[in-house]
C-alpha positions in Angstrom: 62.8 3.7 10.9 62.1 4.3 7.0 64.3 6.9 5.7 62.6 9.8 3.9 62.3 8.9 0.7 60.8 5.5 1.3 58.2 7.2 3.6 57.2 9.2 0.7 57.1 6.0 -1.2 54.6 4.5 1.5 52.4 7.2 1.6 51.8 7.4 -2.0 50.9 3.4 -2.0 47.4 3.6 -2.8 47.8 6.7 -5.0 50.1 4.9 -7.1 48.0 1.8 -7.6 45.7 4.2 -9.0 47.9 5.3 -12.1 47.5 1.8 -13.7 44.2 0.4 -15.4 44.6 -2.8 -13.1 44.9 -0.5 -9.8 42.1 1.3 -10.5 39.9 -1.8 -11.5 41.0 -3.5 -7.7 39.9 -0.1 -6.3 37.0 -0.4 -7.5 35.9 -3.8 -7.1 37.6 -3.4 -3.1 35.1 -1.0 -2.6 31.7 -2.2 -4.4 32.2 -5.6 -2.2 33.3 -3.7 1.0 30.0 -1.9 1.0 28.3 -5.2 -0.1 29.7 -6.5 2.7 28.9 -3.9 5.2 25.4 -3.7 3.6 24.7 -7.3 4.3 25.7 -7.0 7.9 23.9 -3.9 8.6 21.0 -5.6 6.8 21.3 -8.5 9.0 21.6 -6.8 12.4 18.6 -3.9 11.5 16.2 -6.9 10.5 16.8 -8.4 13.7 16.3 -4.9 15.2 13.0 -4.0 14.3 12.1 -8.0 14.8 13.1 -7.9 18.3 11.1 -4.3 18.8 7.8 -5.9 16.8 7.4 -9.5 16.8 10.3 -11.5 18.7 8.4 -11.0 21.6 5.5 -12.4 20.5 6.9 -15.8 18.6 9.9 -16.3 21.6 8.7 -14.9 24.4 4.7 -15.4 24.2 3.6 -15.9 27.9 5.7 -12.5 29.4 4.1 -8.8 29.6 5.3 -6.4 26.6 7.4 -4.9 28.9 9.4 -8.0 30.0 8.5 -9.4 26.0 11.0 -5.7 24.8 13.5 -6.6 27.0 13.9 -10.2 26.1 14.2 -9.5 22.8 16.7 -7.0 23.1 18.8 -9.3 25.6 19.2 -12.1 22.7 20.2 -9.2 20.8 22.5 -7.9 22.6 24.6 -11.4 22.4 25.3 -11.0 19.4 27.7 -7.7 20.6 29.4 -9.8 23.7 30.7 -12.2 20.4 31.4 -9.1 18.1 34.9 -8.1 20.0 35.8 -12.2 20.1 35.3 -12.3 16.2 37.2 -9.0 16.5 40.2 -10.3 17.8 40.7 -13.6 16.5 40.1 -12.2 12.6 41.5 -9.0 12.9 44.9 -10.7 14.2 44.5 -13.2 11.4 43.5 -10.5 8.9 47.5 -8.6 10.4 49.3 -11.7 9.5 47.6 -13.2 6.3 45.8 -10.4 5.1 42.3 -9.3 4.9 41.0 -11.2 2.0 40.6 -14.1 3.3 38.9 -12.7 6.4 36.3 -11.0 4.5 35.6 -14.1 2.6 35.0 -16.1 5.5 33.3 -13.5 7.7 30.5 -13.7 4.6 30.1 -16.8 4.8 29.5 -17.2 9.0 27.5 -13.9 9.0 25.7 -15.5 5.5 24.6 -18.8 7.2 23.8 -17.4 10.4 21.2 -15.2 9.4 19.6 -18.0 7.1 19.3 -20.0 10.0 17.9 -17.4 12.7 14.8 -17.1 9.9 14.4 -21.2 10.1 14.0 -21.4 14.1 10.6 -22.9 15.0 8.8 -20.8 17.4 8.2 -21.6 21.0 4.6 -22.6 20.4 6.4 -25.3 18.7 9.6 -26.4 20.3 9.3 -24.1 24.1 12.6 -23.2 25.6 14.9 -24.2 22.3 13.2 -21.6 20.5 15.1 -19.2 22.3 18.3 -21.0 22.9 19.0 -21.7 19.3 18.4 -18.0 18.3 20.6 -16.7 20.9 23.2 -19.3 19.7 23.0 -18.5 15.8 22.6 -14.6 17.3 26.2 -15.6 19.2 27.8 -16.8 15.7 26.5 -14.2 13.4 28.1 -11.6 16.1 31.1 -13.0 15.8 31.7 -12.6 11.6 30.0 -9.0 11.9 32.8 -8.5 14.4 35.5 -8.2 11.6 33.3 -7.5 8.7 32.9 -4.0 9.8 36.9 -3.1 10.6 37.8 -5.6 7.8 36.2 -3.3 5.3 36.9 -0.2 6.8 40.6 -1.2 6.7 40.4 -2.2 2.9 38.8 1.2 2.1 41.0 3.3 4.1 43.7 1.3 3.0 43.2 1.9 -1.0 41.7 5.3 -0.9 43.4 8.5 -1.6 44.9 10.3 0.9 43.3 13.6 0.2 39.7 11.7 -0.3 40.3 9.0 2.6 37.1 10.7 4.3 35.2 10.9 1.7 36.2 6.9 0.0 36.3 5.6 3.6 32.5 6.7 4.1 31.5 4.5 1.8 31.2 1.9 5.0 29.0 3.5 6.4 26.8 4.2 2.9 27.3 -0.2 3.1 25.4 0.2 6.4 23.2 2.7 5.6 22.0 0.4 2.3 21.6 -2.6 4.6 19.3 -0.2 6.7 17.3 0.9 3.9 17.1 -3.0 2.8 15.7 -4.2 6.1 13.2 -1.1 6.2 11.7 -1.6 2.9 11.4 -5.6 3.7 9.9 -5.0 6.6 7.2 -2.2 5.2 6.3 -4.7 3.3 5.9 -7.8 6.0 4.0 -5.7 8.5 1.1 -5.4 6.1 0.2 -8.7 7.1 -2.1 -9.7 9.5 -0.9 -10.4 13.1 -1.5 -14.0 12.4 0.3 -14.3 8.9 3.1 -12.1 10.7 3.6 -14.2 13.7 3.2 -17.5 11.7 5.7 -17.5 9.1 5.7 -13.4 7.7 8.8 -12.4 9.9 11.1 -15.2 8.5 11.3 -14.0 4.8 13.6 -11.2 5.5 16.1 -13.5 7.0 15.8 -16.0 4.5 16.4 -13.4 1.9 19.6 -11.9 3.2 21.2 -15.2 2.4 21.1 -13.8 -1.8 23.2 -11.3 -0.7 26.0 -13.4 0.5 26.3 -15.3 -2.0 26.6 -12.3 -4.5 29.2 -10.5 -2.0 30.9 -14.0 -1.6 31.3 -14.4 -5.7 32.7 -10.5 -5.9 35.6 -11.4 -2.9 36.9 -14.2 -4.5 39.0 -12.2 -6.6 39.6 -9.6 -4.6 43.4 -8.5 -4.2 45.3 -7.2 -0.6 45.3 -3.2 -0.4 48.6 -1.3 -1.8 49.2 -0.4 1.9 49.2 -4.0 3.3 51.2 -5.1 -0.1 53.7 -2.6 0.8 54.1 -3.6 4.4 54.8 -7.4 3.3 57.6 -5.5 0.6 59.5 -3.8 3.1 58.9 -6.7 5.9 60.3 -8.8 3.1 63.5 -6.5 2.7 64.2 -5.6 6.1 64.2 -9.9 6.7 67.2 -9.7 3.6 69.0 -6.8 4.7 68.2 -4.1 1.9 65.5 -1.7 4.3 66.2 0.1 7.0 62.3 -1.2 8.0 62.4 -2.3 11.9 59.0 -3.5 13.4 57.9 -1.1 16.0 59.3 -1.3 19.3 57.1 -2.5 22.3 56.3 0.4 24.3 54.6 0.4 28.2 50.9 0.0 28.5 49.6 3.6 28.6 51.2 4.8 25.3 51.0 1.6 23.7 47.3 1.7 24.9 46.4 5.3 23.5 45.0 5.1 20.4 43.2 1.9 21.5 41.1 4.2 24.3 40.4 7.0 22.3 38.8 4.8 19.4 36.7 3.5 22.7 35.5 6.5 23.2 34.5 7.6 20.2 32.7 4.3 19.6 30.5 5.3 22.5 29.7 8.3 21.6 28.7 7.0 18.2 27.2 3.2 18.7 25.4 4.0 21.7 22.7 6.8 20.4 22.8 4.9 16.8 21.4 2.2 18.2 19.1 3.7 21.2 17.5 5.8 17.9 17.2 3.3 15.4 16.7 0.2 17.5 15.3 0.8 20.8 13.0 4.2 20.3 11.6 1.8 17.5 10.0 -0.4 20.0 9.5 1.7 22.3 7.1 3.4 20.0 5.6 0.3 19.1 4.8 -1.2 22.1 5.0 1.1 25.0 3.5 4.1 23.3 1.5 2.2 21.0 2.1 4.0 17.8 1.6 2.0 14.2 4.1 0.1 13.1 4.4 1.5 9.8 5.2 4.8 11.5 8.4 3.1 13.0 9.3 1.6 9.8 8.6 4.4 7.3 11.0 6.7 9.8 13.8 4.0 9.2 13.5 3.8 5.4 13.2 8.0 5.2 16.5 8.3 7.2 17.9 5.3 5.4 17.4 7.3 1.8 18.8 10.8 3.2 21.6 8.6 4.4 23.1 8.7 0.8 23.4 12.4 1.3 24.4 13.1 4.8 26.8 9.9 4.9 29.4 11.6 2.2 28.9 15.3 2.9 30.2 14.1 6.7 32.9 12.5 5.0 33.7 15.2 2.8 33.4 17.4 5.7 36.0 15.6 7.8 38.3 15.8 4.4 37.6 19.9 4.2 37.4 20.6 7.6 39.2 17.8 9.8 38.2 14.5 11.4 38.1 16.0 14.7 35.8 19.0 14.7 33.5 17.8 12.8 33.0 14.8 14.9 32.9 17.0 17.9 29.5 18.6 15.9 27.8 15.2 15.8 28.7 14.6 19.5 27.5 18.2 20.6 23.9 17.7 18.6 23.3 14.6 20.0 23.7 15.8 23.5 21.3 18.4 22.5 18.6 16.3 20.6 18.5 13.5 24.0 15.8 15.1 26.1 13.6 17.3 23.1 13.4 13.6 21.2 11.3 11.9 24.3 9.2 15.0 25.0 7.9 14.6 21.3 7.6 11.1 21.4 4.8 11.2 23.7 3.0 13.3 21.7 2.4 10.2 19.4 1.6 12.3 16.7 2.8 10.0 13.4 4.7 12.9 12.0 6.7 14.2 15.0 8.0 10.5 15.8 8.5 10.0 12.5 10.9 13.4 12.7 12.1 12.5 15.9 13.6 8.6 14.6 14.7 10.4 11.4 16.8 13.1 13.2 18.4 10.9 15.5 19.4 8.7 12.7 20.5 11.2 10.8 23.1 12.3 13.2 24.2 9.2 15.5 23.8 6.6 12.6 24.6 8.4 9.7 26.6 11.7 10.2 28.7 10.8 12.6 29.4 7.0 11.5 30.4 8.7 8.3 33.5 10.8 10.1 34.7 7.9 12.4 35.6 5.3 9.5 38.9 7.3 8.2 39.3 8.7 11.3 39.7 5.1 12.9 41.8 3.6 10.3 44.3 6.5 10.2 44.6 6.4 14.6 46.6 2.9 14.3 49.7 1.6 12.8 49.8 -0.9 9.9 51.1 -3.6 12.1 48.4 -4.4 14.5 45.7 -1.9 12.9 42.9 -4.5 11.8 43.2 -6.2 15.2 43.0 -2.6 17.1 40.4 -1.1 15.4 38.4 -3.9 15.1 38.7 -5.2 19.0 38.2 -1.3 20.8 35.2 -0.5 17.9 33.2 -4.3 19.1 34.5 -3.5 23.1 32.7 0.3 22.4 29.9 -1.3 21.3 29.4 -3.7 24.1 29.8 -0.8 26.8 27.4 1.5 24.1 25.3 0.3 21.4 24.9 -3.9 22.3 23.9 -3.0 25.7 21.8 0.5 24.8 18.4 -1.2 23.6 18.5 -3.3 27.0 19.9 -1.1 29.2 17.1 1.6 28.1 14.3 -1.4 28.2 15.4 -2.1 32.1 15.6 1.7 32.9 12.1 2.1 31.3 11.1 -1.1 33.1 12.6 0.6 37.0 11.5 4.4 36.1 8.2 4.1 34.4 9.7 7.4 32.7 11.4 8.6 29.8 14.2 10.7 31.7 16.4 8.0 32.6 17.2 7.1 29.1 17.4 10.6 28.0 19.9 10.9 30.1 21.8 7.6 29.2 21.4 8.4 26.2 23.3 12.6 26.7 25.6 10.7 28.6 26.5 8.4 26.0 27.2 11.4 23.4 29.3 13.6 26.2 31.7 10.9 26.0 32.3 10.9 22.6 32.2 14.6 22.6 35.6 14.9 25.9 37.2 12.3 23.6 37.4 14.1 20.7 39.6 16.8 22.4 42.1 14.2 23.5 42.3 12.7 20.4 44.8 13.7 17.2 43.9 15.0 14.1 45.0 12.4 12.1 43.6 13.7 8.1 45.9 12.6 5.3 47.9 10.5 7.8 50.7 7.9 6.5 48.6 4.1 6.5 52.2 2.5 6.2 53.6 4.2 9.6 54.5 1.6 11.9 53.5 3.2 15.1 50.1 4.5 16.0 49.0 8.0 16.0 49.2 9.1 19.4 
């Protein structure tokens, strides 16, 4: 173990590098290309979204009812999820051992091309089956890039920030996701003016062609990025324990269950946050569209309104969890989604343009916004600095296979088998309950030491 007084050292890492000109310049850039980053991939994954809820089904999936049409769409989407845990592994482990820069550069890049290519894909009044083969394929590869993009930044934030601010610097993720939101809402305001025809033809492929301007820039800005002063100082001591001078020792293997802890609890709280994110802002989207046949500029204007409060609700959560603790005040979230599931559908069927509109923008607000703004410092502090990258990143993609990646279809099917709301009211509660038992198993972990070796519970 570290004695004392290099632990102290450790924990002040990324205070220190602030002291200097150059430290504060990395700082800086770290974070406008993290939430480039995370902006792009949220960007990416919210244009495909709203495209399966308003027009996949209609360009891939042309001869099936709207029903079955809604939960095509959201089945290709939900590959994308099965490769986010695979990406997770492979980059996070590579982004442990050689660092993150050169993970977030190359996650860009397959994210980057991906999404170009999803927006070239002839439709299946021109090609049949392919059509949807080669989108779930180019869906499979950008999956597995957003996989580590997300942890990848949320480790280099956490990582640099302050300790006192960690909440607050750390949310910045989620203000990268929240931008990419906003991005793909005001694009697709605009495309849905078209006519059907215009929309179906060639209208739907312009956001996806765009996102690739935004790869390049964030590709340009990570090309100089620098490691964070937490993983420099693990190298250091590595280093020095190899040639004798630290008392550093790796941490020691341990049996599966407390080995295993942090892992689960960062599960749980995934679910409790991914799964209502996504129900709200991806699958009450088409279900508004198409089963309850609202505009869809209602949908659209909903997403871009949340989006925009998102620049205030995203840091007062973080702030919050700073003040106040990572733990209660995700506890909140997970109590008021419970409490929104079953009054959200009930006004939904009013189809009334301002009450859905309130409805999406509520739901947002909490599952997408609030609490995503609490669980970025909260999941970077739960794990060691040996094997945090590939942790975090592998239990957040797993939680959002079992939550958010299957949400969208598993509410389609329920809709599809129960005719009724109800059923995904109640996935939907469930989904916040257990992020809301988690919380009281898991530590309070504010202001924790990035450079510990051993996880936090």
């Amino acid at each position: 173990m570290l004695t004392q007084s290099t632990r102290q050292d450790a924990v002040s890492a990324a205070d220190a590098s602030l002291t200097t000109a150059e430290g504060r310049k990395d700082f800086w850039r770290a974070t406008f290309s993290c939430w480039l980053g995370t902006a792009m991939e949220y960007a990416d994954f919210a244009l495909y979204g709203l495209a399966a809820g308003i027009i996949f089904g209609d360009v891939f999936f042309p001869n099936a009812t709207p029903a079955t049409a809604l939960l095509s769409s959201f089945a290709t989407r939900s590959v994308g999820f099965i490769a986010r845990p695979i990406g997770a592994l492979f980059f996070g482990w590579l982004g442990d051992r050689k660092g993150r820069k050169i993970v977030m550069v190359t996650t860009i890049i397959l994210m980057g091309l991906s999404t170009t290519l999803i927006g070239l894909i002839p439709g299946y009044a021109t090609i049949g089956f392919w059509a949807p083969v080669c989108l779930v394929i180019l869906r499979f590869t950008q999956g597995l890039g957003a996989g580590a993009e997300l942890s990848g930044g949320t480790v280099m934030l956490g990582e640099y920030a302050p300790a006192k601010k960690r909440g607050l610097v750390s949310s910045i993720i989620a203000l990268g996701s929240n931008s990419g939101t906003l991005i793909a809402s005001l694009v697709w305001l605009a495309v849905v003016q078209m006519d059907q025809e215009q929309l179906q033809a060639w209208g739907w492929r312009v956001p996806f062609l765009c996102s690739s301007l935004i790869a390049l820039l964030a590709l340009w800005i990570r090309r100089n990025l620098k490691e964070t002063p937490v993983f420099e100082r693990k190298n250091a001591e590595m280093q020095a324990a190899r040639e004798g001078q630290s008392p550093y020792q790796p941490e020691v293997a341990r049996r599966f269950w407390p080995r295993s802890r942090a892992f689960l609890v960062m599960l749980g709280l995934r679910i409790g946050e991914n799964g209502p994110s996504y129900l709200a802002q991806g699958f009450m989207i088409g279900y508004v569209v198409k089963v309850l046949a609202v505009d869809k500029s209602v949908a659209t204007s909903a997403v871009f309104i949340a989006s925009l409060l998102g620049f205030l609700i995203i840091p007062l959560a973080g702030w919050l969890s700073d003040r106040f603790g990572r733990r209660i005040t995700y506890r909140w979230f997970c109590l008021l989604l419970m409490l929104y599931a079953f009054p959200a559908f009930m006004l939904l069927d009013s189809r009334e343009p301002a009450v859905v509109m309130a409805v999406i923008v509520t739901g947002m607000g909490l599952a997408s916004l609030g609490i995503y703004g609490v669980q970025a410092a909260w999941g970077v502090e739960l794990f060691g600095v040996k094997h945090r990258y590939t942790k975090m990143a592998t239990a957040k993609e797993l939680g959002s296979i079992l939550s958010g990646g299957t949400a969208p279809l598993v509410a389609a099917a329920l809709l599809s088998w129960t005719g009724h709301w109800w059923a995904i009211a109640t996935y939907f509660a469930v989904m916040a309950a257990i992020g809301f038992l988690t919380t009281f198993v898991a530590p309070e972990t504010r202001g924790r030491d990035l450079n510990a070796p051993e996880d936090a519970i």
